[in-house]
C-alpha positions as CSV (number, residue, x, y, z in Angstrom):
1,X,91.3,91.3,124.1
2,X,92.5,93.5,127.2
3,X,94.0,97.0,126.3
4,X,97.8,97.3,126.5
5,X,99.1,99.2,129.7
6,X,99.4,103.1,129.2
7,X,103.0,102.6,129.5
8,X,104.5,99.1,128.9
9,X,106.8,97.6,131.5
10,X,110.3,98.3,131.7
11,X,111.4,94.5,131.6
12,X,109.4,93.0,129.1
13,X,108.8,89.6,129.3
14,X,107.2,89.0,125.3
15,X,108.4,89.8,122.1
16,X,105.3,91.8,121.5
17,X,105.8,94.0,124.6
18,X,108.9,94.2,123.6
19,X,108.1,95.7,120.7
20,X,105.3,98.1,122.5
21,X,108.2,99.2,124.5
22,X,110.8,100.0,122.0
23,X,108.3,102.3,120.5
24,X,107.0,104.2,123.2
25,X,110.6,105.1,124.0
26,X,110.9,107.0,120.9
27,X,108.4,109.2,121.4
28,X,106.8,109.4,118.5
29,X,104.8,111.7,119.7
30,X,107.3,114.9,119.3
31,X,108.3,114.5,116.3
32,X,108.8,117.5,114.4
33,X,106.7,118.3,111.2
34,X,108.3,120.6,109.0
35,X,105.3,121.1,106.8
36,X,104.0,122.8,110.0
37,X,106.5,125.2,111.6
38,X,108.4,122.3,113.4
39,X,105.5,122.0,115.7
40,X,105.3,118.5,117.3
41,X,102.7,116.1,115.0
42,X,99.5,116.6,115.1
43,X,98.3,113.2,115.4
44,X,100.5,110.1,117.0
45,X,101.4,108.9,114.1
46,X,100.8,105.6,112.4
47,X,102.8,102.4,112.8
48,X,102.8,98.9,111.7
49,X,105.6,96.8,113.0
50,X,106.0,92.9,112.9
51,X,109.3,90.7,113.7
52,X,110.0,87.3,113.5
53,X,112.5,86.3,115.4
54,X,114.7,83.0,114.8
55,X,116.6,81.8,118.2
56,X,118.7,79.1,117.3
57,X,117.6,75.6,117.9
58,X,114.2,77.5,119.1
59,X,111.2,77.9,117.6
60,X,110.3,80.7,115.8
61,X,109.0,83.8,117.8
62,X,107.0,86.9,116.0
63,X,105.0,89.4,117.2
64,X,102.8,92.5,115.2
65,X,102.2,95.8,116.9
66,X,100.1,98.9,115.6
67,X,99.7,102.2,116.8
68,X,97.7,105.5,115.1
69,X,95.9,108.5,116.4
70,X,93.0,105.6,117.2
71,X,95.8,103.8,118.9
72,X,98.2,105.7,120.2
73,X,99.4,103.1,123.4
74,X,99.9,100.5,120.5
75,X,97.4,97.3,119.9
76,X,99.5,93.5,119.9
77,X,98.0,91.9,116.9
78,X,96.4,88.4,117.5
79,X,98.7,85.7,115.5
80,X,97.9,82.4,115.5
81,X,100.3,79.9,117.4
82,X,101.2,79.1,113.8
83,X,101.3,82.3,112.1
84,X,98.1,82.4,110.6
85,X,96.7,86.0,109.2
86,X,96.0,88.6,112.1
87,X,92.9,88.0,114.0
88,X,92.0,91.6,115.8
89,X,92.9,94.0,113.0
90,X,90.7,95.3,110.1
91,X,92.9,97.1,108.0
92,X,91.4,99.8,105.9
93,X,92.6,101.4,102.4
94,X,94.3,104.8,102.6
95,X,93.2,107.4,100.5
96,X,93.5,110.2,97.9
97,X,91.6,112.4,96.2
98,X,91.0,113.6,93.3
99,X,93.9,115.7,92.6
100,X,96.3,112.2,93.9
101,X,97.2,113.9,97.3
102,X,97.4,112.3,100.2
103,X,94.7,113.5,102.6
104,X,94.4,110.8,105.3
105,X,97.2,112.4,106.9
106,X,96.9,116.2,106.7
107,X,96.6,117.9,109.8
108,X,93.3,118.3,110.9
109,X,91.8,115.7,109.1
110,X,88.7,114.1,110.6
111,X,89.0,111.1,109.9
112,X,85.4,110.3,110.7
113,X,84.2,111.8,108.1
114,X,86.6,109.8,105.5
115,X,84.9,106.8,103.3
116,X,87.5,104.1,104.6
117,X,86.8,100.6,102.9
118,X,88.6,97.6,104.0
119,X,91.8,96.4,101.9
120,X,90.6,92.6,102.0
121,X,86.6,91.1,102.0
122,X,87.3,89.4,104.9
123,X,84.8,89.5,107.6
124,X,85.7,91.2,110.6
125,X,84.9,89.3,114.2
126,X,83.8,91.2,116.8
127,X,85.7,93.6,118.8
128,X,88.1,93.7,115.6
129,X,90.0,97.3,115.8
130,X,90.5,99.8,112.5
131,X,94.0,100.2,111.4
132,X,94.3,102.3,108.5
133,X,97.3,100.8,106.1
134,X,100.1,103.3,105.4
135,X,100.7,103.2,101.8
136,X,104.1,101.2,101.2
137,X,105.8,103.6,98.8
138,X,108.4,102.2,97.2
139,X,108.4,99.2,99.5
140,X,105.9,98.5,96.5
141,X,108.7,97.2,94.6
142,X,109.6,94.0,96.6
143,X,106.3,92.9,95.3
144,X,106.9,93.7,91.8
145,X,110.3,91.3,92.1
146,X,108.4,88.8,93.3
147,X,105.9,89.1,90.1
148,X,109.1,89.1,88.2
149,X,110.3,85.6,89.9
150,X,107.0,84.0,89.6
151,X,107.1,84.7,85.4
152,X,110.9,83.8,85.5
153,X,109.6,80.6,87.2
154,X,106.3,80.1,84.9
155,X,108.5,80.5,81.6
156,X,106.6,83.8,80.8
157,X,110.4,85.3,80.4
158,X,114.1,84.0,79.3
159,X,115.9,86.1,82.5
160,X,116.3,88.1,84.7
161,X,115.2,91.6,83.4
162,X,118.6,94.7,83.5
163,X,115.5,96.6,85.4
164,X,115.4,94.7,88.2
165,X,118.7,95.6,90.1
166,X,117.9,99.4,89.3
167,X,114.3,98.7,90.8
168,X,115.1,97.2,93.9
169,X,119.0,98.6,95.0
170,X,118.1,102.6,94.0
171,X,114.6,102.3,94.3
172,X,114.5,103.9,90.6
173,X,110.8,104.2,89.2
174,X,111.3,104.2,85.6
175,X,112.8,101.0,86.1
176,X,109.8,99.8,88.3
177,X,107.4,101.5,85.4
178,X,109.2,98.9,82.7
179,X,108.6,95.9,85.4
180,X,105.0,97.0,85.9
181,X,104.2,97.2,82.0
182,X,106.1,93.4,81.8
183,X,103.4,91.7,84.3
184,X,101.0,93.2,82.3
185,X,102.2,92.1,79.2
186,X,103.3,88.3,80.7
187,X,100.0,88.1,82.1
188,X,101.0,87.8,85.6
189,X,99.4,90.5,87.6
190,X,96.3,88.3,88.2
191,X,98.6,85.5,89.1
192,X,100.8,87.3,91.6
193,X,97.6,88.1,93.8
194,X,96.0,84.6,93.3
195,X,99.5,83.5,94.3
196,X,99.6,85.8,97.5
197,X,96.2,85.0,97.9
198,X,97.0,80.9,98.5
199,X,99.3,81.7,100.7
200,X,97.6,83.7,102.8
201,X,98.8,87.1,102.1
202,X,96.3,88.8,101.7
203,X,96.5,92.5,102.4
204,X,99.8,92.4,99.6
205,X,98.0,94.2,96.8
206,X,99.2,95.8,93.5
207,X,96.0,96.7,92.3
208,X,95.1,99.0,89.3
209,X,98.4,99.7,87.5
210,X,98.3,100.0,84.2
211,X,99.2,98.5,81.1
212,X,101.6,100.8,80.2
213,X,103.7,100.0,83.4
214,X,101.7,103.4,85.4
215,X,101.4,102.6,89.3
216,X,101.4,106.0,90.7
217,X,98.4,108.2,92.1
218,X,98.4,109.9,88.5
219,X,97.9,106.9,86.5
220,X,94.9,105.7,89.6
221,X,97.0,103.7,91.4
222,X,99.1,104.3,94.0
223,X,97.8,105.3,97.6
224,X,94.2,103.8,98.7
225,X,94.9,100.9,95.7
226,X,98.3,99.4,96.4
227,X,98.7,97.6,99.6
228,X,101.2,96.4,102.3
229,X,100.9,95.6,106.2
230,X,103.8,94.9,108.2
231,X,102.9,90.8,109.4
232,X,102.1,89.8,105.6
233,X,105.0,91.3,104.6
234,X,107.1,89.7,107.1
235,X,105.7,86.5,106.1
236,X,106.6,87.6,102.2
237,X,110.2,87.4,103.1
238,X,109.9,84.3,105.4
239,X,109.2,82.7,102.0
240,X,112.1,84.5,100.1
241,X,114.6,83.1,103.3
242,X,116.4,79.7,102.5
243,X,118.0,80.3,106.2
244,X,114.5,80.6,108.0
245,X,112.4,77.2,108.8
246,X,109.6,76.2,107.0
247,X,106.2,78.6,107.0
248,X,104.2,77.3,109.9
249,X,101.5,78.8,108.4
250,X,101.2,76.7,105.3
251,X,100.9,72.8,104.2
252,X,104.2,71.5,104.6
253,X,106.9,71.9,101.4
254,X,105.0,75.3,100.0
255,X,107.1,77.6,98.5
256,X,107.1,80.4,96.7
257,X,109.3,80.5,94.1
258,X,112.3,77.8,93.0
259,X,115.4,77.7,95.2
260,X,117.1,79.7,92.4
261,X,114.5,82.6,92.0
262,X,114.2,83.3,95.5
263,X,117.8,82.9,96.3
264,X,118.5,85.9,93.5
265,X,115.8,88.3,95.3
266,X,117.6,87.8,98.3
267,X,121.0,88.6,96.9
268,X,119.4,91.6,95.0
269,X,118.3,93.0,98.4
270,X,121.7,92.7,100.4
271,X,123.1,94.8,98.0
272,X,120.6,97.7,99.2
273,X,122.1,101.2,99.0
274,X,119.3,103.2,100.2
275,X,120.2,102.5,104.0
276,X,118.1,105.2,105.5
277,X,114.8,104.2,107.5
278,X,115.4,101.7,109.5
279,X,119.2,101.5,109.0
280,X,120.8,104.3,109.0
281,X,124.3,104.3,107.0
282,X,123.4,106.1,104.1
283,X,123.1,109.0,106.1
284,X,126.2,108.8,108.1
285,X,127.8,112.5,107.4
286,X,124.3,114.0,108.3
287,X,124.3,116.1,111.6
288,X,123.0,114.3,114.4
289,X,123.1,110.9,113.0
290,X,121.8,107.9,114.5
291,X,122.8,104.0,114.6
292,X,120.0,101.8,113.3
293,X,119.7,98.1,112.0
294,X,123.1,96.9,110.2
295,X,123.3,98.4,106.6
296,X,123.0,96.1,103.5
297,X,123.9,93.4,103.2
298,X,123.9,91.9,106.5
299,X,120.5,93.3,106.5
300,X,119.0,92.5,103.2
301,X,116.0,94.9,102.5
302,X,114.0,97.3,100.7
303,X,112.7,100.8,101.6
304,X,110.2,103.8,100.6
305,X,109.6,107.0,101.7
306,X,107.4,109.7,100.2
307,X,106.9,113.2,102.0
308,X,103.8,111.6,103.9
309,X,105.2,107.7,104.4
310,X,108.4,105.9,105.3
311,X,108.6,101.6,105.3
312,X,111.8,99.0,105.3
313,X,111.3,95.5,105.7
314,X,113.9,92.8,105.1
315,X,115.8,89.9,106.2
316,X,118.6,90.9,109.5
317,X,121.5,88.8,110.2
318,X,123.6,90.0,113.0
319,X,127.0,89.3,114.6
320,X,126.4,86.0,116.8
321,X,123.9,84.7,115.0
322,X,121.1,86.3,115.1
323,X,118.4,86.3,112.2
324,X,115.4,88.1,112.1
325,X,112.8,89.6,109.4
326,X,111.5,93.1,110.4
327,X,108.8,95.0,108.9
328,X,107.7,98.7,109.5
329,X,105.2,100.7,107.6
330,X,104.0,104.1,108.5
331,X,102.9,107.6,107.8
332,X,106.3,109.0,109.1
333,X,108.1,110.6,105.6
334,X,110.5,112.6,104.6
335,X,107.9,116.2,106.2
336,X,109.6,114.8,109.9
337,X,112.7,114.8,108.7
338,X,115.8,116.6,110.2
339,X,117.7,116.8,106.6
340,X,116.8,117.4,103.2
341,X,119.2,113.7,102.9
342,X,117.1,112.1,105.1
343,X,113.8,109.6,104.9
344,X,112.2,110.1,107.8
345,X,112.5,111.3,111.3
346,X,115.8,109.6,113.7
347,X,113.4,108.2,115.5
348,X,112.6,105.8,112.9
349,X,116.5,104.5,113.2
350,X,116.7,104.5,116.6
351,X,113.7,102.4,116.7
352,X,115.5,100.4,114.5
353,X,118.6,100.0,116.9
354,X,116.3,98.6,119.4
355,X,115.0,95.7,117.4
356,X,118.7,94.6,116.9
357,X,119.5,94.7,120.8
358,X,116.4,92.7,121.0
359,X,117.6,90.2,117.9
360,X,121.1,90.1,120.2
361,X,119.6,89.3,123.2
362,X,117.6,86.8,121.9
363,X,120.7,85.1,120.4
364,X,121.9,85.1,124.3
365,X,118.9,83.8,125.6
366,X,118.9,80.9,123.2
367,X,122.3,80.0,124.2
């Protein structure tokens, strides 16, 4: 694989350069970190970002980019012509320690000197680069829905549980703890990860939660144990959108859950109210507020954010037509922040604006 140009072009030609570019112009490297004076960060900071786009009467077009301190121009993932898993990257576990802090992303962390494992057992061809997998926060949850839809589906429960709205529209934890102790108690933890396993989702992990519903750091879960990466998650939601066309990835007529199942976790997330990483209206009376993706429920998603992580990743519809699924994980919390009230840095936002030009000029092209 050739190395991406220092800067990339100002007309990109591919979705993935597309995406290089968008980034880059947010300059990510000066954002602000307030657990440091303001200073800019220490280290370019770590981002996982995957779109699929949908042109109409097209085929599909998706792309994966990744940058870190390791990274900081930004690696294009390999994808297979059919959307296969990624073929460059070796993602490795984030970590804690003992005390359940973060410490991959302290400043001054060497992180040669950090006992990184990988987050799957595949084996890694050569020249495969390092990414090291921002933990998801409460982006966590749109797997836990999913667990919930494959017992709704198995017969393991009668309905829907009251939790799940809570879970998934506020992001409210003690509602995910009560969802978390029900796959235990259902049995379908195991299931869920044989499930994403078949379908080639690998890196989606929710490993080591307890029985009594604990998935944090303090019950040893949490960071370094549950997983998420921006192209499997993308490929999560393709199987959770009715509107997209059929995984290209997977034997023909594989789904994921019944037509009614995934058609209510869809719902669930266009009534999102937590529009604050990569949309933005949530946080419209903050000072210096940004545009970014559409709000809820034209784009129907889930977010987390933590002091040392921000993610969003859902299904956009935009005026004109255009429909996309957009993934972003990184290390970018609420410490680069403007406002107590916000998630993560504007740049995250603005970023966020970009992909939707990019989804409405797509939509032009394609006509």
């Amino acid at each position: 694989m050739h190395p991406p140009p220092r800067r990339p072009p100002a007309r990109p030609d591919t979705l993935a350069q597309s995406l290089l570019h968008a980034v880059h112009a947010q300059d990510f490297a000066g954002t602000p970190d307030s657990w440091h004076g303001g200073a800019a960060i220490t280290h370019f900071p770590s981002i996982d970002l995957a779109v699929a786009l949908f042109p109409p009467g097209q085929p599909p077009r998706f792309a994966n980019v990744l940058f870190s301190r390791e990274q900081p121009q930004g690696v294009i993932a390999e994808i297979g012509t059919r959307g296969s898993a990624l073929r460059n990257v070796r993602f490795d576990r984030d970590l804690q320690d003992a005390k359940g802090n973060s410490i991959a992303w302290q400043a001054g962390r060497n992180w040669r000197q950090l006992p990184w494992q990988p987050v799957t057992s595949r084996k890694a061809s050569p020249g495969t680069l390092r990414f090291v997998a921002p933990y998801p926060a409460s982006l966590l949850k749109l797997m836990v829905a999913v667990g919930v839809g494959l017992a709704l589906d198995r017969g393991l429960i009668a309905g829907w549980p009251a939790a799940l709205e809570p879970m998934m529209v506020v992001s409210d934890n003690d509602a995910t703890t009560e969802l978390v102790a029900l796959l235990h108690r259902v049995g379908v933890i195991d299931a869920l990860h044989a499930r994403f396993a078949e379908l080639d989702l690998a890196t989606l992990q929710l490993k080591d939660t307890q029985a009594d519903g604990g998935w944090r750091n303090a019950d040893g879960s949490g960071v370094g144990h549950i997983h998420m990466t921006a192209w499997d998650t993308v490929r999560l939601l393709w199987l959770l959108d009715a509107d997209a066309p059929p995984a290209p990835w997977l034997p023909a007529g594989t789904t994921l859950l019944q037509p009614a199942t995934r058609d209510h976790l869809r719902g669930v997330l266009q009534r999102q109210q937590l529009d604050h990483v990569l949309s933005s209206g949530s946080l419209r009376e903050v000072p210096g507020w940004l545009s970014g993706l559409p709000d809820a429920p034209a784009y129907a998603h889930k977010t987390g954010s933590t002091d040392n992580y921000a993610a969003d990743a859902g299904i956009l519809r935009t005026a004109g037509g255009g429909h996309a699924i957009v993934a972003l994980l990184s290390n970018l919390g609420a410490r680069y922040a403007p406002d107590p009230r916000c998630a993560t840095t504007w740049r995250v936002p603005a970023l966020g604006a970009a992909i939707a030009r990019l989804c409405a000029s797509t939509v032009k092209m394609a006509g």
